[in-house]
N, CA, C and O atoms as a Maestro MAE file, in Angstrom:
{
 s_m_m2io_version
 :::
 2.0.0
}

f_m_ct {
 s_m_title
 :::
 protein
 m_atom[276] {
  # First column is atom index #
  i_m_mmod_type
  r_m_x_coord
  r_m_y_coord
  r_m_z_coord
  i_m_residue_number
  s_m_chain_name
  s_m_pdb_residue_name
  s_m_pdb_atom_name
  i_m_atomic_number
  :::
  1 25 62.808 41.763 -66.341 1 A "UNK " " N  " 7
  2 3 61.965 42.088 -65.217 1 A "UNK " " CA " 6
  3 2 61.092 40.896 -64.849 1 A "UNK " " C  " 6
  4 15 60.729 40.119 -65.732 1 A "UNK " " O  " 8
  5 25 60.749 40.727 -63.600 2 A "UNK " " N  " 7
  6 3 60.018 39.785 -63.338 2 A "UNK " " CA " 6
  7 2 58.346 40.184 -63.411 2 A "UNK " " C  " 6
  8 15 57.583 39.223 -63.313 2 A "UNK " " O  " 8
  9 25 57.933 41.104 -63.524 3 A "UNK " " N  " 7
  10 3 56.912 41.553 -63.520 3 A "UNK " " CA " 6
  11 2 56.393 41.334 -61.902 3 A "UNK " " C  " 6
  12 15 56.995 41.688 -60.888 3 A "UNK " " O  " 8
  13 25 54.802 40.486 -62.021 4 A "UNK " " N  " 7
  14 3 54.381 40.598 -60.913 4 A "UNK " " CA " 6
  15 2 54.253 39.062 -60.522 4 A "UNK " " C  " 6
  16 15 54.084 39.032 -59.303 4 A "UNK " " O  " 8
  17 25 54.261 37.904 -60.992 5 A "UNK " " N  " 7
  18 3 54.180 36.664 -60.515 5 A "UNK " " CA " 6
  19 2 55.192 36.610 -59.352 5 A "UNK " " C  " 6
  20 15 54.720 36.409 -58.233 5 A "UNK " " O  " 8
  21 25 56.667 36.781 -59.491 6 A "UNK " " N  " 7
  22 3 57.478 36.618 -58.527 6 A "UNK " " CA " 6
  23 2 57.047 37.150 -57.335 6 A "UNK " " C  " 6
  24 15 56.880 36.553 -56.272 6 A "UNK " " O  " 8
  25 25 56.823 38.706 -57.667 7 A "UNK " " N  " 7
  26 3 56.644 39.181 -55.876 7 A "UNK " " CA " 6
  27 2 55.621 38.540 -55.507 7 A "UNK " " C  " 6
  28 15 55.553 38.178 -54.332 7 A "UNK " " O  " 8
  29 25 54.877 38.329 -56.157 8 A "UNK " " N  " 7
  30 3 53.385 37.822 -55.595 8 A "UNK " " CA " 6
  31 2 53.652 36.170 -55.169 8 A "UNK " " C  " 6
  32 15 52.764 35.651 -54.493 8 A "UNK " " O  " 8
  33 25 54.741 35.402 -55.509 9 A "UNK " " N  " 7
  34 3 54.842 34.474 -55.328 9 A "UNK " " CA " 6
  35 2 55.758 34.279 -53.860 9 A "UNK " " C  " 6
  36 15 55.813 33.354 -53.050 9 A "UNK " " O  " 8
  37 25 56.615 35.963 -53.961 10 A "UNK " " N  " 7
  38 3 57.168 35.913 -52.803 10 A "UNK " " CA " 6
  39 2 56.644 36.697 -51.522 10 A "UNK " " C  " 6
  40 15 57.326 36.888 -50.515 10 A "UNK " " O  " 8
  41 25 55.687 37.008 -51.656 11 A "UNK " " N  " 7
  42 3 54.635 37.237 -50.254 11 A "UNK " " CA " 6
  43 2 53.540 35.927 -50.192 11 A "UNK " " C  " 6
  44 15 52.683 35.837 -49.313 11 A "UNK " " O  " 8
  45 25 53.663 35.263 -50.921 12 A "UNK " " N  " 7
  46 3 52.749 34.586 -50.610 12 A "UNK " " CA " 6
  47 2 53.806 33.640 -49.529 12 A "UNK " " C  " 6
  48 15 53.534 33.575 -48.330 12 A "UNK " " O  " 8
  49 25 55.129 32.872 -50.164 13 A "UNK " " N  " 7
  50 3 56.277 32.305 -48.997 13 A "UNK " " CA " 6
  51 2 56.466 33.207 -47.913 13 A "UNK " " C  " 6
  52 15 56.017 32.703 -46.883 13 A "UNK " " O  " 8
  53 25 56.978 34.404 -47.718 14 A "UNK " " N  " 7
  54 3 56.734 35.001 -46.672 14 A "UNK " " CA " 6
  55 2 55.440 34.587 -45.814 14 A "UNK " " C  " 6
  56 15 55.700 34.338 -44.637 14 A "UNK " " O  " 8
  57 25 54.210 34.480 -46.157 15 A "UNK " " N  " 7
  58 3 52.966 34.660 -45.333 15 A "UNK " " CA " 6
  59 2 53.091 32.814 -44.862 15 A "UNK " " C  " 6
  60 15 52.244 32.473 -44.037 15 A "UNK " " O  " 8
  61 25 53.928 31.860 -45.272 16 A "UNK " " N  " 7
  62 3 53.988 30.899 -45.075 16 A "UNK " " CA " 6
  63 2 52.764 29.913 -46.130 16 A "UNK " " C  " 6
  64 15 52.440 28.760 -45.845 16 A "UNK " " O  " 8
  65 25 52.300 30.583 -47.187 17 A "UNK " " N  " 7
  66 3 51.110 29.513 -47.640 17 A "UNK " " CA " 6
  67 2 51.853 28.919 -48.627 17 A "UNK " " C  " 6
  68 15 51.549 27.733 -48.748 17 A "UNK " " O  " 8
  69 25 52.834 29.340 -49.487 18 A "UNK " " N  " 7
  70 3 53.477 28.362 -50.390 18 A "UNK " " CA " 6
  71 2 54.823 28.440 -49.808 18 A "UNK " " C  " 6
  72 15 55.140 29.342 -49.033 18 A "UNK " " O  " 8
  73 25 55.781 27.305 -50.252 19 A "UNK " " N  " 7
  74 3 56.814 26.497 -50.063 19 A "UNK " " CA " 6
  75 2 57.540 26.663 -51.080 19 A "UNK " " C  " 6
  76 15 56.740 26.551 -52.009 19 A "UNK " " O  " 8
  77 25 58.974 26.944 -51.696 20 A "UNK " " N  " 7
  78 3 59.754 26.606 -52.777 20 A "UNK " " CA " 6
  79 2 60.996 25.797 -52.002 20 A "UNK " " C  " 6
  80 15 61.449 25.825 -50.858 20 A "UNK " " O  " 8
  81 25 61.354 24.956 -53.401 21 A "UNK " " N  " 7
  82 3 62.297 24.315 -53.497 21 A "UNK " " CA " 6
  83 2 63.298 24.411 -54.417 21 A "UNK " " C  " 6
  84 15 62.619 24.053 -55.379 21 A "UNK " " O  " 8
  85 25 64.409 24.618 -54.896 22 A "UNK " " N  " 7
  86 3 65.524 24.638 -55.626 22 A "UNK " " CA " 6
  87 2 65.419 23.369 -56.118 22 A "UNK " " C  " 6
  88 15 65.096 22.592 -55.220 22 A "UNK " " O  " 8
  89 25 65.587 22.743 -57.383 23 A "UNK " " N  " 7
  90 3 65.915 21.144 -57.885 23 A "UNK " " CA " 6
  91 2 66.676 21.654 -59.269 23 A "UNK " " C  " 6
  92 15 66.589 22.691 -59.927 23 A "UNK " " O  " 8
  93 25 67.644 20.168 -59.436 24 A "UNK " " N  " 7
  94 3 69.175 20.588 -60.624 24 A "UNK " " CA " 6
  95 2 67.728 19.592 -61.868 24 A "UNK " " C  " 6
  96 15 66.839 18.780 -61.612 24 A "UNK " " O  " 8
  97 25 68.053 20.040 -62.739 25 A "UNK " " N  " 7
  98 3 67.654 19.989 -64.109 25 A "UNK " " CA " 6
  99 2 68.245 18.551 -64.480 25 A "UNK " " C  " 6
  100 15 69.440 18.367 -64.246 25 A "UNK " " O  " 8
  101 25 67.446 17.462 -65.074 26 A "UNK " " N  " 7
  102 3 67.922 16.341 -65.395 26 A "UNK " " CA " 6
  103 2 68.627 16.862 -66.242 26 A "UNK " " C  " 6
  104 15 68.455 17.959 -66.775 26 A "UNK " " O  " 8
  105 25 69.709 15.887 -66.466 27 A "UNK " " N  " 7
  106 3 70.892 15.794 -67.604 27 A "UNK " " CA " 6
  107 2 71.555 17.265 -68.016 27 A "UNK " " C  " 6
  108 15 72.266 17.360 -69.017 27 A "UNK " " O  " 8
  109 25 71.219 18.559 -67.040 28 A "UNK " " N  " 7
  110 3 71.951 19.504 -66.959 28 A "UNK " " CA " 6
  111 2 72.693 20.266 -66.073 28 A "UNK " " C  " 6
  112 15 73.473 19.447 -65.587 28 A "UNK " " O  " 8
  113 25 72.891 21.222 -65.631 29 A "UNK " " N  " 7
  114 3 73.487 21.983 -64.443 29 A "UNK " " CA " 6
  115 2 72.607 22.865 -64.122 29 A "UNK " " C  " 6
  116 15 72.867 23.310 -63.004 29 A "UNK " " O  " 8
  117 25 71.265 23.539 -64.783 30 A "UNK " " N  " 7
  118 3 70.216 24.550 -64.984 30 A "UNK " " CA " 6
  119 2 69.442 23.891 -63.309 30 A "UNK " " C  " 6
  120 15 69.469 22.732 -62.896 30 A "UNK " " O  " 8
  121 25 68.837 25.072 -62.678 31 A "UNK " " N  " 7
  122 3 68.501 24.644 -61.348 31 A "UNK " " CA " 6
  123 2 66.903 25.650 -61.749 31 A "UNK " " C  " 6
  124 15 66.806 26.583 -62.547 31 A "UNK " " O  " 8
  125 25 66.030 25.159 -61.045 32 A "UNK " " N  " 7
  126 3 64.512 25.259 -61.408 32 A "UNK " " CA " 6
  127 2 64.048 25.269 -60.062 32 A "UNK " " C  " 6
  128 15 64.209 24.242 -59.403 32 A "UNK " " O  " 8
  129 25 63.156 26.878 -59.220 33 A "UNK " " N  " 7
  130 3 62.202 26.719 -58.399 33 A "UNK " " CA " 6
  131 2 60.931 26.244 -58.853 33 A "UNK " " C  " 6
  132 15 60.327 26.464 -59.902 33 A "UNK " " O  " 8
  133 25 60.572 25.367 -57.595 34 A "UNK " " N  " 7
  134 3 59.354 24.733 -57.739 34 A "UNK " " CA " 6
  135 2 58.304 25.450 -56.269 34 A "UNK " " C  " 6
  136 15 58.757 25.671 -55.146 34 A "UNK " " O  " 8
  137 25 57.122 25.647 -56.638 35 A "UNK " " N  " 7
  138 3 56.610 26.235 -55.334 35 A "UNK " " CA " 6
  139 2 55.572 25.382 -55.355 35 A "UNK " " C  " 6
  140 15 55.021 24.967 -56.374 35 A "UNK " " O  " 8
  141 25 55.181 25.002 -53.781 36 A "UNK " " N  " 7
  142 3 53.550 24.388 -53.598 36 A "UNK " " CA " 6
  143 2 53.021 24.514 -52.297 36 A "UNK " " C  " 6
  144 15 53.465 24.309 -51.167 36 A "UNK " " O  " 8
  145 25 51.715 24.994 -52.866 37 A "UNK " " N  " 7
  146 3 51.122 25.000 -51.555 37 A "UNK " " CA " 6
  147 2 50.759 24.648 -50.045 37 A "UNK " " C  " 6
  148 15 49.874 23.793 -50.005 37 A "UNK " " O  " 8
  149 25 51.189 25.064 -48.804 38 A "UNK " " N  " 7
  150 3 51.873 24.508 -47.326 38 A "UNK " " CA " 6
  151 2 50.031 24.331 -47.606 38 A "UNK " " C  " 6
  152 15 49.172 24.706 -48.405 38 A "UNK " " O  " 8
  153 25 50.200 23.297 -46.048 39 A "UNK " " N  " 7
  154 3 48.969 23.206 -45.405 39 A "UNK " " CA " 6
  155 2 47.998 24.552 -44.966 39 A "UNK " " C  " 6
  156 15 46.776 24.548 -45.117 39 A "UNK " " O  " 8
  157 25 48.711 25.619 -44.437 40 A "UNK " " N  " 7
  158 3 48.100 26.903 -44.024 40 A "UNK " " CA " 6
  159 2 47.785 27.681 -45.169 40 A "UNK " " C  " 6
  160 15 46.930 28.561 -45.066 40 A "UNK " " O  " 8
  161 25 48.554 27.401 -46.602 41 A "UNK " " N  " 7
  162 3 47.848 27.916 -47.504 41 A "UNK " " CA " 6
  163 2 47.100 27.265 -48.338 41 A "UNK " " C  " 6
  164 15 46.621 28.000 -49.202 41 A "UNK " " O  " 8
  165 25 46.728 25.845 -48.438 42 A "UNK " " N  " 7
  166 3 45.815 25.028 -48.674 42 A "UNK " " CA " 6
  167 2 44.246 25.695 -47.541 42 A "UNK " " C  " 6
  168 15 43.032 25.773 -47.731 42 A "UNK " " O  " 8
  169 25 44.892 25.935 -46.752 43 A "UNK " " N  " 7
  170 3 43.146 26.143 -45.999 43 A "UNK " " CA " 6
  171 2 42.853 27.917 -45.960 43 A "UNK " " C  " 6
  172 15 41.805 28.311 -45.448 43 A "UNK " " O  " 8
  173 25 43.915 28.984 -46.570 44 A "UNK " " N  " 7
  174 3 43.729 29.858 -47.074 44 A "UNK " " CA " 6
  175 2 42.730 30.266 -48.589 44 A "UNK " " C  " 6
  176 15 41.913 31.147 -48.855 44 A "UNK " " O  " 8
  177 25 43.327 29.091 -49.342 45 A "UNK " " N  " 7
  178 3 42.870 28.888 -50.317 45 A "UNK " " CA " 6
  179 2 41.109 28.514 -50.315 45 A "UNK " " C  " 6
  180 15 40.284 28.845 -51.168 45 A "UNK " " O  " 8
  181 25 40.941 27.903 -49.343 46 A "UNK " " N  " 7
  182 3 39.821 27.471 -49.283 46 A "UNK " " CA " 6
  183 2 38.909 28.626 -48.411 46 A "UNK " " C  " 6
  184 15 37.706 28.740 -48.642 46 A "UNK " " O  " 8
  185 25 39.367 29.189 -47.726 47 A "UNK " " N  " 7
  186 3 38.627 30.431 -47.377 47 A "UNK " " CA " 6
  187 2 38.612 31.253 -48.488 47 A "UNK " " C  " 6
  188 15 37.489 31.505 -48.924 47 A "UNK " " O  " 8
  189 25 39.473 31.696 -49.011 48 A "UNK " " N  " 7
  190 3 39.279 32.822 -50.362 48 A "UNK " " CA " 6
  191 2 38.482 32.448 -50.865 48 A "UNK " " C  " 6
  192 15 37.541 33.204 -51.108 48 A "UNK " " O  " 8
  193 25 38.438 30.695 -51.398 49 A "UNK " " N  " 7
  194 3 37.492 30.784 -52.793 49 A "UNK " " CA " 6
  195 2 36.130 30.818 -52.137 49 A "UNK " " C  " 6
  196 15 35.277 31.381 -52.824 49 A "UNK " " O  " 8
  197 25 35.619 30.226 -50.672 50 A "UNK " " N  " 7
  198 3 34.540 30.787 -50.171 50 A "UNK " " CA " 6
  199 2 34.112 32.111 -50.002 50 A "UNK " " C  " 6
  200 15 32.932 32.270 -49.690 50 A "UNK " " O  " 8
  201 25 34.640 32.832 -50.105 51 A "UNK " " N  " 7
  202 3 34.532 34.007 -50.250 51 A "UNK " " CA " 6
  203 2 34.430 34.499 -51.606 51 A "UNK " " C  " 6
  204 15 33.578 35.372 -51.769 51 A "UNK " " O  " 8
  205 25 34.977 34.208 -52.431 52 A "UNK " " N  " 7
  206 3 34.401 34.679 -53.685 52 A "UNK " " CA " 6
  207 2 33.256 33.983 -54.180 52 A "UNK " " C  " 6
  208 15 32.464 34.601 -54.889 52 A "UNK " " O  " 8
  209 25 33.062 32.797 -53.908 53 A "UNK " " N  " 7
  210 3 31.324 32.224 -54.142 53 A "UNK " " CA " 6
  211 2 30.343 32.865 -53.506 53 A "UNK " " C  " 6
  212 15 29.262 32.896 -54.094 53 A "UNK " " O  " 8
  213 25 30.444 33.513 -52.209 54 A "UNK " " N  " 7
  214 3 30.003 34.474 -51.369 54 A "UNK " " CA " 6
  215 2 29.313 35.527 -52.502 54 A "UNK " " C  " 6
  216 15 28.217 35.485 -53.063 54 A "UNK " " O  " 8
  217 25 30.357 36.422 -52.587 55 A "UNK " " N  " 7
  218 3 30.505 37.676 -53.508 55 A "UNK " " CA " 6
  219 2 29.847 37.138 -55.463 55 A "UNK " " C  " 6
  220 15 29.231 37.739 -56.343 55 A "UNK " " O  " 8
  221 25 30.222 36.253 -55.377 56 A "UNK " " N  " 7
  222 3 30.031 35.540 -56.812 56 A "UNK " " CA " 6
  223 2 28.342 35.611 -57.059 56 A "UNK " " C  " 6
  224 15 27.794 36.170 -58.009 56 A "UNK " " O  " 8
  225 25 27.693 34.913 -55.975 57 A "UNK " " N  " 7
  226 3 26.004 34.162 -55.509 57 A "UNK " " CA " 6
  227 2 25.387 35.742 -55.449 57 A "UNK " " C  " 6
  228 15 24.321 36.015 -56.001 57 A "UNK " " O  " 8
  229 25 26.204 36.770 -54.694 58 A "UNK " " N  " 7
  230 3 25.602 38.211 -54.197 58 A "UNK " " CA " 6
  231 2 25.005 39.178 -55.242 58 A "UNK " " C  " 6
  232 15 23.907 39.715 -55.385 58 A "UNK " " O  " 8
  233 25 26.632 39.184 -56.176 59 A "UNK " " N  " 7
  234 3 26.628 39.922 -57.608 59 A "UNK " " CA " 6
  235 2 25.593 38.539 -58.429 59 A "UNK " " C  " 6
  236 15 24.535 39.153 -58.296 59 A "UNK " " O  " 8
  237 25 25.259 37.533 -58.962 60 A "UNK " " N  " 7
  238 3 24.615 36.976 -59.246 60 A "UNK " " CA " 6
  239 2 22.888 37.470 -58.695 60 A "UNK " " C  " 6
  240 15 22.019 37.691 -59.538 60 A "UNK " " O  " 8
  241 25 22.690 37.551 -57.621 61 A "UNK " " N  " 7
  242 3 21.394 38.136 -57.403 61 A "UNK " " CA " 6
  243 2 20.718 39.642 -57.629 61 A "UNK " " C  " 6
  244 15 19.538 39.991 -57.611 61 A "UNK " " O  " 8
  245 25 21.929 40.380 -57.847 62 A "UNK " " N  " 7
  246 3 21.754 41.820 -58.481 62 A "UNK " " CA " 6
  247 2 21.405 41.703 -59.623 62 A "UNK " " C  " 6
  248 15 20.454 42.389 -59.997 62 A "UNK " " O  " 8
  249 25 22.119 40.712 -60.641 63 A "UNK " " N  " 7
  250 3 21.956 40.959 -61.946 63 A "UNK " " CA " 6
  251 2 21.351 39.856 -62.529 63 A "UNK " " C  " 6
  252 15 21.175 39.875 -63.747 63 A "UNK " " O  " 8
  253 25 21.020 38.949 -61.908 64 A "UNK " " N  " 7
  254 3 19.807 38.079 -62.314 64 A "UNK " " CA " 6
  255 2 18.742 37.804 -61.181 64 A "UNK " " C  " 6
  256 15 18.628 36.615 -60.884 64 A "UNK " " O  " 8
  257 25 17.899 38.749 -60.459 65 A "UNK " " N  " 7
  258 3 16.865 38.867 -59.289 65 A "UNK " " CA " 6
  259 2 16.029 37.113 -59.839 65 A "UNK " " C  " 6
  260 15 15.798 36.556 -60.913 65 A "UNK " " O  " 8
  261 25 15.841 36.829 -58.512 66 A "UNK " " N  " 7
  262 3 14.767 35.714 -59.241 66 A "UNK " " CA " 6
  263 2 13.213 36.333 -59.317 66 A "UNK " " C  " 6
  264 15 12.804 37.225 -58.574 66 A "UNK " " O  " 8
  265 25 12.556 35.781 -60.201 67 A "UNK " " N  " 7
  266 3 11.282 36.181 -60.322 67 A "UNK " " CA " 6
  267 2 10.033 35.832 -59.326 67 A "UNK " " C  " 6
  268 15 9.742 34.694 -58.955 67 A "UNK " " O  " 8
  269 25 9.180 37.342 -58.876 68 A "UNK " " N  " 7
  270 3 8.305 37.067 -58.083 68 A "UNK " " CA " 6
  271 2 7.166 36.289 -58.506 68 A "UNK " " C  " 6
  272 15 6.865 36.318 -59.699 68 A "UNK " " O  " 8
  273 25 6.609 35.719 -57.838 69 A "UNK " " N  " 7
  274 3 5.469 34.613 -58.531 69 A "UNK " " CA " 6
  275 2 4.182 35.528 -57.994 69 A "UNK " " C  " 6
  276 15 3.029 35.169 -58.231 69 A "UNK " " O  " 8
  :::
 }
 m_bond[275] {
  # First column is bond index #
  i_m_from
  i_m_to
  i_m_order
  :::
  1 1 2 1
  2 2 3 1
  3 3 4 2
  4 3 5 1
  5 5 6 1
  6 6 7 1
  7 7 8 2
  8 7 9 1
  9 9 10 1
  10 10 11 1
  11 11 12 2
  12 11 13 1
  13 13 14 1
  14 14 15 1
  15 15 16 2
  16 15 17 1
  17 17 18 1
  18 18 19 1
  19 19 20 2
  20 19 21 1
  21 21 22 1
  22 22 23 1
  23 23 24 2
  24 23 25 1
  25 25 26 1
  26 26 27 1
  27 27 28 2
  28 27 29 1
  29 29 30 1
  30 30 31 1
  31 31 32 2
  32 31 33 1
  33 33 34 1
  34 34 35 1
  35 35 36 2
  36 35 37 1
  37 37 38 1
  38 38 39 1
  39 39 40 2
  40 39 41 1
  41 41 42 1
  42 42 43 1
  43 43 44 2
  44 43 45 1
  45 45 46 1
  46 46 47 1
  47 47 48 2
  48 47 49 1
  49 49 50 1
  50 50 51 1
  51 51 52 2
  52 51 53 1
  53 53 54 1
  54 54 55 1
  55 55 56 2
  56 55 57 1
  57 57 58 1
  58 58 59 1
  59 59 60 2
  60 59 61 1
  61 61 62 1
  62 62 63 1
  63 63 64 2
  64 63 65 1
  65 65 66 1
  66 66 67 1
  67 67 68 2
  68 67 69 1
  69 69 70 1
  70 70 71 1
  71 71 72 2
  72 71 73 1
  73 73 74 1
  74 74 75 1
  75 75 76 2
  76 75 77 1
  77 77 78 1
  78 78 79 1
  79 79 80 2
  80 79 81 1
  81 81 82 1
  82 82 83 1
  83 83 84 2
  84 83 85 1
  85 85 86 1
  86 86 87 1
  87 87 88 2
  88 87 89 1
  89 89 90 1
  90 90 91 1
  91 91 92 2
  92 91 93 1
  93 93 94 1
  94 94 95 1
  95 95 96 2
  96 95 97 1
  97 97 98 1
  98 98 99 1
  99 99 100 2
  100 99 101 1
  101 101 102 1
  102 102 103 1
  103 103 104 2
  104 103 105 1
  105 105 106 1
  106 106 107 1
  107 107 108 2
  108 107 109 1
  109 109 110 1
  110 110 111 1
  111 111 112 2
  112 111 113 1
  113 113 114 1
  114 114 115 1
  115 115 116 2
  116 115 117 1
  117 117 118 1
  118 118 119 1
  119 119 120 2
  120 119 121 1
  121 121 122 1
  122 122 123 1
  123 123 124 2
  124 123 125 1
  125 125 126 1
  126 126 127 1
  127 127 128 2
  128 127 129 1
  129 129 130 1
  130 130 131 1
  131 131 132 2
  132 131 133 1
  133 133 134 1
  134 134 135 1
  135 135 136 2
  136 135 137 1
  137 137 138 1
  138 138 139 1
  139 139 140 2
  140 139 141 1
  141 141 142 1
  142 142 143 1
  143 143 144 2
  144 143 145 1
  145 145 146 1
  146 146 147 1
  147 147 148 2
  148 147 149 1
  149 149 150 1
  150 150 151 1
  151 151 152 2
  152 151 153 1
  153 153 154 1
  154 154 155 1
  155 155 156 2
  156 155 157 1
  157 157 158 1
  158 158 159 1
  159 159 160 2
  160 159 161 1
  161 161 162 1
  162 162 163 1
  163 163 164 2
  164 163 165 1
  165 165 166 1
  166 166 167 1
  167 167 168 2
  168 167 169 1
  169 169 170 1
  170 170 171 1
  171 171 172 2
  172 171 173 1
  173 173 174 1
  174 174 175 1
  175 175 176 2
  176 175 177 1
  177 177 178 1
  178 178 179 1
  179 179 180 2
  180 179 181 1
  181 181 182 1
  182 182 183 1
  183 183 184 2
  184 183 185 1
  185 185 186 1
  186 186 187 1
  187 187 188 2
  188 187 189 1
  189 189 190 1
  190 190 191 1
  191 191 192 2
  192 191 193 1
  193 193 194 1
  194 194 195 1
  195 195 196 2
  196 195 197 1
  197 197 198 1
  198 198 199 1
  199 199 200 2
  200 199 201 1
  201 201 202 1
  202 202 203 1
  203 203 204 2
  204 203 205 1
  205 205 206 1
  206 206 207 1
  207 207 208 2
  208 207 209 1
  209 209 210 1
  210 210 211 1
  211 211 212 2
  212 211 213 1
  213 213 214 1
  214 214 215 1
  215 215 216 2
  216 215 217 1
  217 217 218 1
  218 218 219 1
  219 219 220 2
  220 219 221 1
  221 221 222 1
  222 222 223 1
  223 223 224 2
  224 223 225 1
  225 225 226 1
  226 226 227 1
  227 227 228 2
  228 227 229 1
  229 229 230 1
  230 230 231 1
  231 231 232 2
  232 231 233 1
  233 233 234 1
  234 234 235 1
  235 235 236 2
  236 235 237 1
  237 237 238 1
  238 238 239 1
  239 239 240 2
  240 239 241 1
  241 241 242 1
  242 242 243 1
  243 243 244 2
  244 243 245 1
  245 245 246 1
  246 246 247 1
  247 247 248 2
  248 247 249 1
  249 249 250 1
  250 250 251 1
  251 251 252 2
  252 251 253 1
  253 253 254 1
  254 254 255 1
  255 255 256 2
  256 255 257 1
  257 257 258 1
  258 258 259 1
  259 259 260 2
  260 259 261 1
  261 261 262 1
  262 262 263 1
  263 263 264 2
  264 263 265 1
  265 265 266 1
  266 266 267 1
  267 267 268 2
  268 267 269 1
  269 269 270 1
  270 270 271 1
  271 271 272 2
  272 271 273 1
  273 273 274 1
  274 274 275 1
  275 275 276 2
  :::
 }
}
């Protein structure tokens, strides 16, 4: 079973943010996908993780309030 990396690797190519490639295995016949991140999911990437620093800074102020002087 592939579990969950694959599908998740294959909606992410569908949505166009990563790329795979097929390449033959030095000194064998064994063939190896390689995936990397397109430009549109390079600047996906960079919205998500703004968004979790967002959410990160938010939950950070719930559970450590700064102190009133």
């Amino acid at each position: 079973e592939h579990g969950s990396l694959y599908p998740a690797l294959h909606r992410l190519e569908r949505k166009g943010w990563v790329a795979a490639k097929w390449e033959t295995g030095e000194g064998n016949n064994s063939e190896f996908k390689y995936y990397r991140l397109t430009a549109a999911g390079k600047r996906q990437l960079a919205a998500e993780e703004s968004k979790w620093k967002q959410l990160a800074a938010a939950i950070g102020q719930v559970l450590w309030p700064a102190e009133e002087s």
